[in-house]
PDB file with SEQRES, HELIX, SHEET and CRYST1 records, atoms N, CA, C and O in Angstrom:
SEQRES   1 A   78  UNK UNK UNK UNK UNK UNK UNK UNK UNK UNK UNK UNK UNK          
SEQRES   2 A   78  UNK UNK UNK UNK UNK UNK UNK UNK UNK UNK UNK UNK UNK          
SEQRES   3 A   78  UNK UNK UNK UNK UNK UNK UNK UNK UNK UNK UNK UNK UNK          
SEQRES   4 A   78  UNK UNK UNK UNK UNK UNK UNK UNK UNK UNK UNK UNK UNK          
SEQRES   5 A   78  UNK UNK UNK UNK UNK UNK UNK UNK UNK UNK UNK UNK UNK          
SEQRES   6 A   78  UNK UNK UNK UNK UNK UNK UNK UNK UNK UNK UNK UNK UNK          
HELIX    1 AA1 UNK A    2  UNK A   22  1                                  21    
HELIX    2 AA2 UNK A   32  UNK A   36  1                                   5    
HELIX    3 AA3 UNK A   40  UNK A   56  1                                  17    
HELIX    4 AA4 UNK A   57  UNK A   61  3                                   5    
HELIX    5 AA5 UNK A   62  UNK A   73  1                                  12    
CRYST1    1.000    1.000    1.000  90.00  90.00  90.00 P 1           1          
ATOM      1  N   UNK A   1      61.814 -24.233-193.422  1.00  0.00           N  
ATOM      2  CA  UNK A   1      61.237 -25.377-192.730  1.00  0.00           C  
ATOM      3  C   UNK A   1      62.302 -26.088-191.879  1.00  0.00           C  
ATOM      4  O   UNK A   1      62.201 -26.242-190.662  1.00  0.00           O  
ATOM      5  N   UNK A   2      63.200 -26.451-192.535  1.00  0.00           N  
ATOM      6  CA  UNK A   2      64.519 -27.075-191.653  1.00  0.00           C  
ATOM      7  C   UNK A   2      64.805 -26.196-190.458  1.00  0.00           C  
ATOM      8  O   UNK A   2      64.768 -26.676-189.326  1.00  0.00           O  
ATOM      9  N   UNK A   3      65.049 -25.101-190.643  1.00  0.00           N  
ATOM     10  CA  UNK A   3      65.295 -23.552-189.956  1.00  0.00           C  
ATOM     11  C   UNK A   3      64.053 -24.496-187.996  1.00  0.00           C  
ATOM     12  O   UNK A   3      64.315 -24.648-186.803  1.00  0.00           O  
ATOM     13  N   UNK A   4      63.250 -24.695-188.605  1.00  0.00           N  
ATOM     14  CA  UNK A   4      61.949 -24.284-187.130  1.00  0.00           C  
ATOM     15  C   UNK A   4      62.319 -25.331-186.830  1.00  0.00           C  
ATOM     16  O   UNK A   4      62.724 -25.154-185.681  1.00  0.00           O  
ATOM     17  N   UNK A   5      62.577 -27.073-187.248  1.00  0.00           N  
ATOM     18  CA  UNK A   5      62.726 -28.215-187.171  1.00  0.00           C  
ATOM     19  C   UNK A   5      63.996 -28.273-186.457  1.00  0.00           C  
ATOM     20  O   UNK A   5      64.272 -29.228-185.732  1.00  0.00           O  
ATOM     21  N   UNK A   6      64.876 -27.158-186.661  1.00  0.00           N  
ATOM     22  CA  UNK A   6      66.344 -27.234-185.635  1.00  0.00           C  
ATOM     23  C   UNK A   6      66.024 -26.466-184.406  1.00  0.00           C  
ATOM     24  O   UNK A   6      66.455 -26.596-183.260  1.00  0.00           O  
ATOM     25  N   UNK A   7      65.135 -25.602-184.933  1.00  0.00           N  
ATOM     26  CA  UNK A   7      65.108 -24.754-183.411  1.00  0.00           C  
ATOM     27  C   UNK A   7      64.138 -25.695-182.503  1.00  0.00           C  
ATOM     28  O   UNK A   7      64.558 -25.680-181.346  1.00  0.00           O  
ATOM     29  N   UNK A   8      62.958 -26.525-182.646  1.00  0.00           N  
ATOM     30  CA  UNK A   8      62.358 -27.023-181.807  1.00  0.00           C  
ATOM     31  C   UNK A   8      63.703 -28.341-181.205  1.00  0.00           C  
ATOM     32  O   UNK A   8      64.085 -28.751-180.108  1.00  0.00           O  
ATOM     33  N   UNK A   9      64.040 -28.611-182.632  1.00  0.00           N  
ATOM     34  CA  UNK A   9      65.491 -30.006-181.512  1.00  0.00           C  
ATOM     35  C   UNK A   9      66.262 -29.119-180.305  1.00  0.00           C  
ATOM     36  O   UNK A   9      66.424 -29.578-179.174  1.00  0.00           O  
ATOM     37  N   UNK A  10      66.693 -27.835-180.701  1.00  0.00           N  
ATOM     38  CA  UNK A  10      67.332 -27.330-179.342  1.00  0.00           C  
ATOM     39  C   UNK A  10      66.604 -27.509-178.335  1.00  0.00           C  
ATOM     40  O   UNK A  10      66.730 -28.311-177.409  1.00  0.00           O  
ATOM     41  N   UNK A  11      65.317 -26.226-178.671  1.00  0.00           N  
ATOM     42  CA  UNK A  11      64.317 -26.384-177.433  1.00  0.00           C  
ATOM     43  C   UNK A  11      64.380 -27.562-176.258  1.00  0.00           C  
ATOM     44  O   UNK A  11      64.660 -27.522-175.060  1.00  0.00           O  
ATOM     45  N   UNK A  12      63.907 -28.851-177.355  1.00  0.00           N  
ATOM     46  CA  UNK A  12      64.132 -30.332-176.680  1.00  0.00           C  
ATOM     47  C   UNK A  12      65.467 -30.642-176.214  1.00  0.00           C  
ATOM     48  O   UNK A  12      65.806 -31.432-175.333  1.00  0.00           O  
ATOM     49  N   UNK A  13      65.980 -30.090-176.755  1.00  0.00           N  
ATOM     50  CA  UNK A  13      67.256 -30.598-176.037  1.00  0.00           C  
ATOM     51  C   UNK A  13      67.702 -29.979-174.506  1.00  0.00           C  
ATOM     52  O   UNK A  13      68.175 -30.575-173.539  1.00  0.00           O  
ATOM     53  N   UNK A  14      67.309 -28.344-174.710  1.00  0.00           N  
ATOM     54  CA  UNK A  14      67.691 -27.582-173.760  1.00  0.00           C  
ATOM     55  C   UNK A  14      66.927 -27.893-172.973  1.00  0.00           C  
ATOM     56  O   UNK A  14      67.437 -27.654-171.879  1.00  0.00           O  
ATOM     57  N   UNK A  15      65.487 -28.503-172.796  1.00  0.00           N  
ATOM     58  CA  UNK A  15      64.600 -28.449-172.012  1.00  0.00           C  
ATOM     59  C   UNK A  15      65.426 -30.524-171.071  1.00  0.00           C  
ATOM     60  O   UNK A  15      65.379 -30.785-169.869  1.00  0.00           O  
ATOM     61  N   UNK A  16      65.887 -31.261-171.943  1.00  0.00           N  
ATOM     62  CA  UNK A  16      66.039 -32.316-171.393  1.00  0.00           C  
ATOM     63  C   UNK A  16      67.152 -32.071-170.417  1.00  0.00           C  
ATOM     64  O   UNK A  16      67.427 -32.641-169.361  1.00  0.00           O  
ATOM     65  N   UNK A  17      67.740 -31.036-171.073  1.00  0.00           N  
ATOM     66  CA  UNK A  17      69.217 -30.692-169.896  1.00  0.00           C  
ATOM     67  C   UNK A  17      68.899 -30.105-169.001  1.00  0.00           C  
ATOM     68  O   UNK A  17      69.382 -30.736-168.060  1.00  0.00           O  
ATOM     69  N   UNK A  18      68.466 -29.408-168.677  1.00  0.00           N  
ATOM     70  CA  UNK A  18      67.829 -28.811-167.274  1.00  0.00           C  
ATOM     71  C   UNK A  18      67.124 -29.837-166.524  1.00  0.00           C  
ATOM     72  O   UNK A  18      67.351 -29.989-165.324  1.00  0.00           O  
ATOM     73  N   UNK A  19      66.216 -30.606-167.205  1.00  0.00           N  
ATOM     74  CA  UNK A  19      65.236 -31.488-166.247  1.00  0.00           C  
ATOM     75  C   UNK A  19      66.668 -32.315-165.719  1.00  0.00           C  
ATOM     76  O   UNK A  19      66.854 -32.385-164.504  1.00  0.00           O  
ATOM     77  N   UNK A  20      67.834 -33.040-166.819  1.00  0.00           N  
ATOM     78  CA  UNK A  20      68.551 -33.576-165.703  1.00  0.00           C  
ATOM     79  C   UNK A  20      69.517 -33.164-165.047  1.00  0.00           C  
ATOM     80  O   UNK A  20      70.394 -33.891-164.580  1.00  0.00           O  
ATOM     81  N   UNK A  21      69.458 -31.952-164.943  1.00  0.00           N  
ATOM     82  CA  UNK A  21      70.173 -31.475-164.231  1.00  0.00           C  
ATOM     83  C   UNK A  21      69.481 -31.374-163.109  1.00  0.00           C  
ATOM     84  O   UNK A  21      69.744 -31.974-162.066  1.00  0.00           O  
ATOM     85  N   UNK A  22      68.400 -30.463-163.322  1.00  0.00           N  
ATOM     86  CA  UNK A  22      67.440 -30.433-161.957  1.00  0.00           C  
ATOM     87  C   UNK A  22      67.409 -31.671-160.924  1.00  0.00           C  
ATOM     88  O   UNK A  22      67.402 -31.440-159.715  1.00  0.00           O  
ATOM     89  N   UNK A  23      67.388 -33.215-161.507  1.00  0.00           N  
ATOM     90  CA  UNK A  23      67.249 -33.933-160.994  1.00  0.00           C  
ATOM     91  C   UNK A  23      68.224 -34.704-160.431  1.00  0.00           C  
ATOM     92  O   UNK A  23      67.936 -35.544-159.578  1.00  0.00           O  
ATOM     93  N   UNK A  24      69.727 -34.458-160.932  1.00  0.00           N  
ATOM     94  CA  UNK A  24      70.772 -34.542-160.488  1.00  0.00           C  
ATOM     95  C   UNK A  24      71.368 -34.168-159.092  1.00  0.00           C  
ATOM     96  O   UNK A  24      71.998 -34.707-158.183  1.00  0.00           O  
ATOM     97  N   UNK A  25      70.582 -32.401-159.559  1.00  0.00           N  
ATOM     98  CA  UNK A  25      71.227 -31.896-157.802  1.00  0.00           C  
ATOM     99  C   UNK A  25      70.428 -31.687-157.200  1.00  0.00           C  
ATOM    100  O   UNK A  25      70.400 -30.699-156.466  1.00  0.00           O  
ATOM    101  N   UNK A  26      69.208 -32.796-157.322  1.00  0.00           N  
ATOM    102  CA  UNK A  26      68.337 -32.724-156.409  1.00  0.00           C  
ATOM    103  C   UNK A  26      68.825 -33.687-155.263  1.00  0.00           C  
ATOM    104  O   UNK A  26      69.217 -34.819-155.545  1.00  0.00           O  
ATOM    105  N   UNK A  27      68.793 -33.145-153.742  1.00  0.00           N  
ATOM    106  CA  UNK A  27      69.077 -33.650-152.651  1.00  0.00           C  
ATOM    107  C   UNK A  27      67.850 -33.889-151.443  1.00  0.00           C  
ATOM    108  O   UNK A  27      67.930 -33.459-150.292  1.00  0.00           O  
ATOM    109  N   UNK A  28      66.988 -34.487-151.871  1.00  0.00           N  
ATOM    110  CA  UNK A  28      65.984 -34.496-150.662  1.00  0.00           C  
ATOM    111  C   UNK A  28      66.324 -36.582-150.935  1.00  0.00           C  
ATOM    112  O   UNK A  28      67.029 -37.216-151.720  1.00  0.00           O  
ATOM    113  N   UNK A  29      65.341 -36.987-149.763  1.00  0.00           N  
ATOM    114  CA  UNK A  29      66.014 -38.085-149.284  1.00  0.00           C  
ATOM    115  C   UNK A  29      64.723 -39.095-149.615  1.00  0.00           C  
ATOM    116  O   UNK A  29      64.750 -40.257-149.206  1.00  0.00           O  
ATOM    117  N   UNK A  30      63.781 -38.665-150.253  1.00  0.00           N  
ATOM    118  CA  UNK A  30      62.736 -39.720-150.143  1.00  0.00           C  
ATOM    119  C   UNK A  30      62.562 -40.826-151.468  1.00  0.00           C  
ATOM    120  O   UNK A  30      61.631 -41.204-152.179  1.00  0.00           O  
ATOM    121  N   UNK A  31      64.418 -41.171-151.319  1.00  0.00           N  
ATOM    122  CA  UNK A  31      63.994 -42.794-151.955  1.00  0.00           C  
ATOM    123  C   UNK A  31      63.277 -43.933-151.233  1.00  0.00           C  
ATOM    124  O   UNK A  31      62.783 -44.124-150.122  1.00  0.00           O  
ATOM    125  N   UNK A  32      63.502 -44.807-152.725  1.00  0.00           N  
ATOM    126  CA  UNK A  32      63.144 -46.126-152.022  1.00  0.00           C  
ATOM    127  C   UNK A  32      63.522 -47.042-151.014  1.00  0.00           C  
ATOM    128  O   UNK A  32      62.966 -47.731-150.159  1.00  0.00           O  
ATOM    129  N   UNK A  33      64.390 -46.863-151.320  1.00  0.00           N  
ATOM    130  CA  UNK A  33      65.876 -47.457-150.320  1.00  0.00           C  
ATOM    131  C   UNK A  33      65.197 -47.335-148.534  1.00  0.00           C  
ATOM    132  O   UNK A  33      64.882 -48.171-147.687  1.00  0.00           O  
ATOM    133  N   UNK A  34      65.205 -46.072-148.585  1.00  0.00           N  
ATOM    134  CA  UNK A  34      64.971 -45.148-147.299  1.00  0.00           C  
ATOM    135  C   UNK A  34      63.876 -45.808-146.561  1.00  0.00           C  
ATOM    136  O   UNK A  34      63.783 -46.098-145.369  1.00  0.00           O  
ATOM    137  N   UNK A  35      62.905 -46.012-147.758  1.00  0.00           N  
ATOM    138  CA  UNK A  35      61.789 -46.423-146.860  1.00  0.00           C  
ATOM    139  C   UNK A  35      61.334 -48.478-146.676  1.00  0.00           C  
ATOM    140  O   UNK A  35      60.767 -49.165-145.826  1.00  0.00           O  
ATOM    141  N   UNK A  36      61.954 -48.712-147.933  1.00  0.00           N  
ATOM    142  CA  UNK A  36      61.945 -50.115-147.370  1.00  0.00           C  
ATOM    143  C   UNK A  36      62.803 -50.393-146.162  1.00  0.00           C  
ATOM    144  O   UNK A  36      62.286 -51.200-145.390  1.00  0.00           O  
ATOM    145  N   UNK A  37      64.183 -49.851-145.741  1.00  0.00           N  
ATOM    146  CA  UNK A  37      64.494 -50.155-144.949  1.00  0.00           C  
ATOM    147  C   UNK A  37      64.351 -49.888-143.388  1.00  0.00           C  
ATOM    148  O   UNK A  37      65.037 -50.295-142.450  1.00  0.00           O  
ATOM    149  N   UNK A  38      63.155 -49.015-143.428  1.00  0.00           N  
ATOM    150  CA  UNK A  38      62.897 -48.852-142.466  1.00  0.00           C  
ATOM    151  C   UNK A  38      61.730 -49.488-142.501  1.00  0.00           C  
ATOM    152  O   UNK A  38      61.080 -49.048-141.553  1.00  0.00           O  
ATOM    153  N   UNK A  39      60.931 -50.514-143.244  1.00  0.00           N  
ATOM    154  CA  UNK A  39      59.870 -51.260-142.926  1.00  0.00           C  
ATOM    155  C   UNK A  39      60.313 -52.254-142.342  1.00  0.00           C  
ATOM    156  O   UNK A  39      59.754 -52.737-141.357  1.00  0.00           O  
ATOM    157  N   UNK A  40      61.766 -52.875-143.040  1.00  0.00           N  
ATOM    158  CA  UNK A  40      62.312 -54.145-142.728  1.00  0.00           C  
ATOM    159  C   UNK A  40      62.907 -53.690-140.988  1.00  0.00           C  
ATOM    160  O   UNK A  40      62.869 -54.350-139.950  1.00  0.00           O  
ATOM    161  N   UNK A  41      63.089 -53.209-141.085  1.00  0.00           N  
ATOM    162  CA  UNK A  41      63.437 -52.698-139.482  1.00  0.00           C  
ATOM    163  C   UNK A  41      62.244 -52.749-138.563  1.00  0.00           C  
ATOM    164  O   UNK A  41      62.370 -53.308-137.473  1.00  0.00           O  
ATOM    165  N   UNK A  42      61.169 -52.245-138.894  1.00  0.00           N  
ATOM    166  CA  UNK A  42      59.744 -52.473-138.335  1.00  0.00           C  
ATOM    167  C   UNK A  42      59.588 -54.030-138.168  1.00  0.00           C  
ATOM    168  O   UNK A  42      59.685 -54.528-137.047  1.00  0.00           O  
ATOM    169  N   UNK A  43      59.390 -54.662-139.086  1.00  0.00           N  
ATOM    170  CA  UNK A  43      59.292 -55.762-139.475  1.00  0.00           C  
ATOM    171  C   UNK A  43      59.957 -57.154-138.240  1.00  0.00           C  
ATOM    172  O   UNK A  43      59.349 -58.046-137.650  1.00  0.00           O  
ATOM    173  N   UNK A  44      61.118 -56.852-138.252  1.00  0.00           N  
ATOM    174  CA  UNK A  44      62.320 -57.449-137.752  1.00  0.00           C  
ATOM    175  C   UNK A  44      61.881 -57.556-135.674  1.00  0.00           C  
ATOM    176  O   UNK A  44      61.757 -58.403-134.790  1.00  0.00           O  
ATOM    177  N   UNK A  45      61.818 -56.302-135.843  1.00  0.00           N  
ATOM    178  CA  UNK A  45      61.294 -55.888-134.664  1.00  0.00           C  
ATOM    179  C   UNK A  45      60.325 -56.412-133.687  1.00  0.00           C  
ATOM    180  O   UNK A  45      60.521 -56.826-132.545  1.00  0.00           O  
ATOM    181  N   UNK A  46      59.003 -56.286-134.517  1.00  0.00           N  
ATOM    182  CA  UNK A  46      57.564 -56.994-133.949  1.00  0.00           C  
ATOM    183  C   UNK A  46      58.026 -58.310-134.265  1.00  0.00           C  
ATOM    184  O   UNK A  46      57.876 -58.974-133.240  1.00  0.00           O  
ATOM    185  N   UNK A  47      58.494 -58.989-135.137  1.00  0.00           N  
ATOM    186  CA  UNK A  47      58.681 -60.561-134.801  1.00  0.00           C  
ATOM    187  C   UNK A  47      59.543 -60.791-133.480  1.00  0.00           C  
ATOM    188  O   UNK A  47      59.306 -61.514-132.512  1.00  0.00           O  
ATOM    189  N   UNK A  48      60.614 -59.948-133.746  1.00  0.00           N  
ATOM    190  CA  UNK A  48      61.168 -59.928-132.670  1.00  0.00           C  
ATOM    191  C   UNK A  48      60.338 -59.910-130.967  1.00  0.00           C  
ATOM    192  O   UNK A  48      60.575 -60.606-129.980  1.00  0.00           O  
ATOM    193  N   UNK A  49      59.605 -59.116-131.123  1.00  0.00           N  
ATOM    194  CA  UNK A  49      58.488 -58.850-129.688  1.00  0.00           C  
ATOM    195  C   UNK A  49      57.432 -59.696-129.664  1.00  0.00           C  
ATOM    196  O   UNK A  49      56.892 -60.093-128.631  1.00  0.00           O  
ATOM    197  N   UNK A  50      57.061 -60.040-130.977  1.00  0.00           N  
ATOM    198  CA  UNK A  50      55.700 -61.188-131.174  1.00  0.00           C  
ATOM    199  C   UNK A  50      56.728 -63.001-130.173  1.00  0.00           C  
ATOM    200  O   UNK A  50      56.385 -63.838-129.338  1.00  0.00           O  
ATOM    201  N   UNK A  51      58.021 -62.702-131.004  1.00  0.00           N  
ATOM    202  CA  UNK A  51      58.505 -64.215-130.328  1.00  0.00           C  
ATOM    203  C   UNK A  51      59.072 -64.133-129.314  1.00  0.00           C  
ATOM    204  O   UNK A  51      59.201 -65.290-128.915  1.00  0.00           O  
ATOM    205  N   UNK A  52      59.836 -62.950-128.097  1.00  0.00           N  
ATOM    206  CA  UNK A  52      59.511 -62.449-126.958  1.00  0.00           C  
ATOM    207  C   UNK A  52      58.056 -62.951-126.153  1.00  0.00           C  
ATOM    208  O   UNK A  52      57.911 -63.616-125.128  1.00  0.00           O  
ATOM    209  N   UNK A  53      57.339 -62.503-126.823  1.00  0.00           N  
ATOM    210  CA  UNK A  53      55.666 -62.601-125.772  1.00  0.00           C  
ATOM    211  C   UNK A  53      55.723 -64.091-125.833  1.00  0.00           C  
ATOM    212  O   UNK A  53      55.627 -64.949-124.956  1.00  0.00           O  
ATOM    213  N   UNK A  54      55.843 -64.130-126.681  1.00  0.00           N  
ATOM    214  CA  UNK A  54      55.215 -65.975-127.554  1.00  0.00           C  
ATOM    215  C   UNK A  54      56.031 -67.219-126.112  1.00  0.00           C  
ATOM    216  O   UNK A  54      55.561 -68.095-125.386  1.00  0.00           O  
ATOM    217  N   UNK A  55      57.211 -66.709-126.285  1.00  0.00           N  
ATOM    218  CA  UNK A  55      57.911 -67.821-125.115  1.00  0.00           C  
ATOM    219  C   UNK A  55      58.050 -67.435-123.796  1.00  0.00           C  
ATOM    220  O   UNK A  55      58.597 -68.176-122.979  1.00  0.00           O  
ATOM    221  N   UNK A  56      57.563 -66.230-123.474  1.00  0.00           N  
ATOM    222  CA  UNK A  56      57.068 -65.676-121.951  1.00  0.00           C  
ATOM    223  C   UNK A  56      55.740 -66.223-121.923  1.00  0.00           C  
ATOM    224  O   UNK A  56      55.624 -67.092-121.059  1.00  0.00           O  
ATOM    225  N   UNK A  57      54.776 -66.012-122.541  1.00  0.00           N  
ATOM    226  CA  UNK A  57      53.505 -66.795-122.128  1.00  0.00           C  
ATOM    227  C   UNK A  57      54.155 -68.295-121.786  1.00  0.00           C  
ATOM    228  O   UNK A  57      54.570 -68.530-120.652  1.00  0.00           O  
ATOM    229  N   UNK A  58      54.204 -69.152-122.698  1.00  0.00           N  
ATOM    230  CA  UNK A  58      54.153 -70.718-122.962  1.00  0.00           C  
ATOM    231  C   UNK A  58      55.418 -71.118-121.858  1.00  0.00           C  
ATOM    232  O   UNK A  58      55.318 -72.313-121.579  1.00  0.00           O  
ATOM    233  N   UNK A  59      56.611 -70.447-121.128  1.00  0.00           N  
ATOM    234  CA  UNK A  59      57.585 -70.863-120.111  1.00  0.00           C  
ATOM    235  C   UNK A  59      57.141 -70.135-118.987  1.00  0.00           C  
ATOM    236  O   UNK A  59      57.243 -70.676-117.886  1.00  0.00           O  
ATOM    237  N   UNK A  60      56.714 -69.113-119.067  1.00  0.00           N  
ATOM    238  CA  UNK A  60      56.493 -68.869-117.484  1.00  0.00           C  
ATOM    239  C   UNK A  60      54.913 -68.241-116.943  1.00  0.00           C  
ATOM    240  O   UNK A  60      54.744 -68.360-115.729  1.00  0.00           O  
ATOM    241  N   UNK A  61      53.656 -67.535-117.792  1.00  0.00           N  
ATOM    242  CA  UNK A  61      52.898 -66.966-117.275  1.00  0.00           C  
ATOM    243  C   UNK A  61      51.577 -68.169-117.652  1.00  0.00           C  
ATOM    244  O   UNK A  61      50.479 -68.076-117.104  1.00  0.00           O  
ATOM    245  N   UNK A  62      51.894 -69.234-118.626  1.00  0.00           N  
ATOM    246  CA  UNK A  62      50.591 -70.508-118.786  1.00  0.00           C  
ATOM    247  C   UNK A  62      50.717 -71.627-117.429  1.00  0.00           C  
ATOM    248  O   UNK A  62      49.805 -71.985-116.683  1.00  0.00           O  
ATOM    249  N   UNK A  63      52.231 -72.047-117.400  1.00  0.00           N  
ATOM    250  CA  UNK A  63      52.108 -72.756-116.397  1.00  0.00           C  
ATOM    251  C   UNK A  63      51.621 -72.435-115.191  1.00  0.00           C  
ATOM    252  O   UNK A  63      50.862 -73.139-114.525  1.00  0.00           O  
ATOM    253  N   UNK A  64      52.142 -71.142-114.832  1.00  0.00           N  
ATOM    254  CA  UNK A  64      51.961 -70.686-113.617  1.00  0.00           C  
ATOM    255  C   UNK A  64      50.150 -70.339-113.565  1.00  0.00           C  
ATOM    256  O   UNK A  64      49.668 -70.519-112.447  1.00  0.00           O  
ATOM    257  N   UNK A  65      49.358 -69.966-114.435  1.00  0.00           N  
ATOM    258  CA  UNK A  65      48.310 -69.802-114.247  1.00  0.00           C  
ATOM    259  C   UNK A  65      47.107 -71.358-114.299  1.00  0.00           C  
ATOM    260  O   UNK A  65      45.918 -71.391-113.984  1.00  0.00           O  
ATOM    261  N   UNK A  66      48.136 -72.661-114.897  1.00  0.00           N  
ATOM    262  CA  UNK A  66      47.203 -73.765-115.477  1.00  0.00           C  
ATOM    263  C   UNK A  66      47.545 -74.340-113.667  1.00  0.00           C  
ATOM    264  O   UNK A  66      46.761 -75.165-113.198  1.00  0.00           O  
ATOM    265  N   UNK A  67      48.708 -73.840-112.803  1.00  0.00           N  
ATOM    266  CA  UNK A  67      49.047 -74.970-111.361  1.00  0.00           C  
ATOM    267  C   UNK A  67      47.876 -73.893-110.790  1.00  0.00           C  
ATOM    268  O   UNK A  67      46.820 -74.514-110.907  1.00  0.00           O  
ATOM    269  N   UNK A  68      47.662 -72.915-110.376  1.00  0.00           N  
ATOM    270  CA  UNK A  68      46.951 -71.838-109.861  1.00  0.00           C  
ATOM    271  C   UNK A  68      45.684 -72.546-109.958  1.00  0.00           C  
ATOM    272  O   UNK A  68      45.263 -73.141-108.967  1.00  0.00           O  
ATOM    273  N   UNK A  69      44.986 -72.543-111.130  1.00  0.00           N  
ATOM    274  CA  UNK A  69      43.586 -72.793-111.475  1.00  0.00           C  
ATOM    275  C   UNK A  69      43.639 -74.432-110.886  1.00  0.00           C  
ATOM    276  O   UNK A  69      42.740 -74.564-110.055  1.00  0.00           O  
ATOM    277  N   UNK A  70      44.120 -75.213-111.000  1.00  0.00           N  
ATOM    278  CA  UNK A  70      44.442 -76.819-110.818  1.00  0.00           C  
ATOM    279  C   UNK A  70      43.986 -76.586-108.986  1.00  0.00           C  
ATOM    280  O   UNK A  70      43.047 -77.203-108.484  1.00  0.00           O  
ATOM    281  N   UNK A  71      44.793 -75.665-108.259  1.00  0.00           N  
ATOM    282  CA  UNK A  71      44.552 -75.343-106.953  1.00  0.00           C  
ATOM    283  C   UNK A  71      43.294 -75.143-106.755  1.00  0.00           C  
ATOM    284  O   UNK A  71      42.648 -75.740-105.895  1.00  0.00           O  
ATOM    285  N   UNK A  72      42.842 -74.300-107.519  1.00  0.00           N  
ATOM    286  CA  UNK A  72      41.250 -73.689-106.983  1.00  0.00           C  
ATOM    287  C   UNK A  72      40.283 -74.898-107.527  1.00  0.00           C  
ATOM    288  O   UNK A  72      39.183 -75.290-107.140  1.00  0.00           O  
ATOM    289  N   UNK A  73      41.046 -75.274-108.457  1.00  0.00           N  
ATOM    290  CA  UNK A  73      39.377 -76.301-108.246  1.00  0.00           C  
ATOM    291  C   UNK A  73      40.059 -77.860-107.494  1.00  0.00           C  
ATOM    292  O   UNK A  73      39.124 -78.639-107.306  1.00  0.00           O  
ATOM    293  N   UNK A  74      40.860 -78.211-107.230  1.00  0.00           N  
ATOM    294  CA  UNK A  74      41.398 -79.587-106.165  1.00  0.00           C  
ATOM    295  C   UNK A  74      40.974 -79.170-104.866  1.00  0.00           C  
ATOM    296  O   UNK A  74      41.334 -79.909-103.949  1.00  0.00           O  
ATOM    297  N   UNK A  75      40.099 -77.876-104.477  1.00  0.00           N  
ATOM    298  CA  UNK A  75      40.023 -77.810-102.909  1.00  0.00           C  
ATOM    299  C   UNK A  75      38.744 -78.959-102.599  1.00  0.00           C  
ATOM    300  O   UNK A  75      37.616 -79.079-103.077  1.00  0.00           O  
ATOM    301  N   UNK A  76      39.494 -79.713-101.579  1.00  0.00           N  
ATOM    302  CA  UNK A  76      38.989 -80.901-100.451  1.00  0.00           C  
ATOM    303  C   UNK A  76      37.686 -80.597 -99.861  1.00  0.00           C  
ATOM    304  O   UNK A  76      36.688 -81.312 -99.953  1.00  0.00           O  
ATOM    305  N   UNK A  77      37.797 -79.217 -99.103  1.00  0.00           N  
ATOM    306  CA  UNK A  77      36.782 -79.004 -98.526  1.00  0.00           C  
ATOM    307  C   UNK A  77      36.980 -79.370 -97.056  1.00  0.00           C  
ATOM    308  O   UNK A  77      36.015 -79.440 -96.294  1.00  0.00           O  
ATOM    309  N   UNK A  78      38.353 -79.626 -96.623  1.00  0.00           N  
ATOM    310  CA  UNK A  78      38.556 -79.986 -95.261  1.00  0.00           C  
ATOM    311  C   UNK A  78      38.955 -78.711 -94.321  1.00  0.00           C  
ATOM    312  O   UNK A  78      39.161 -78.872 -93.118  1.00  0.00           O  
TER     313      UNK A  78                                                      
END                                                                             
């Protein structure tokens, strides 16, 4: 009985050493790391372009369209 009770602990054992090994020299790249930082990069970005647009509208393409419209409807009629 002891005899099968040692051979299944190897088994387990031999079987845990391979899995970390396997997982040791495993080299593919799809951590976490990898991909949050390329959200935060996304991220960074569109605010970046959202607050770009944001102060091109409101400094140069509102005014210019609120004096425009102000023109078309102030015509005299002379």
């Amino acid at each position: 009985m002891f005899k099968k009770t040692r051979e299944a602990l190897k088994n387990k054992i031999r079987s845990a050493a391979i899995f970390l090994k396997t997982a040791i020299c495993n080299k593919r790249a799809d951590g976490y790391v990898d991909s949050g930082v390329k959200i935060l990069i996304a991220v960074v970005i569109g605010a970046l372009l959202l607050s770009g647009l944001y102060t091109l509208f409101n400094s140069v393409i509102l005014p210019t369209v609120t004096t425009k419209v102000t023109g078309l409807f102030s015509y005299s009629g002379h």
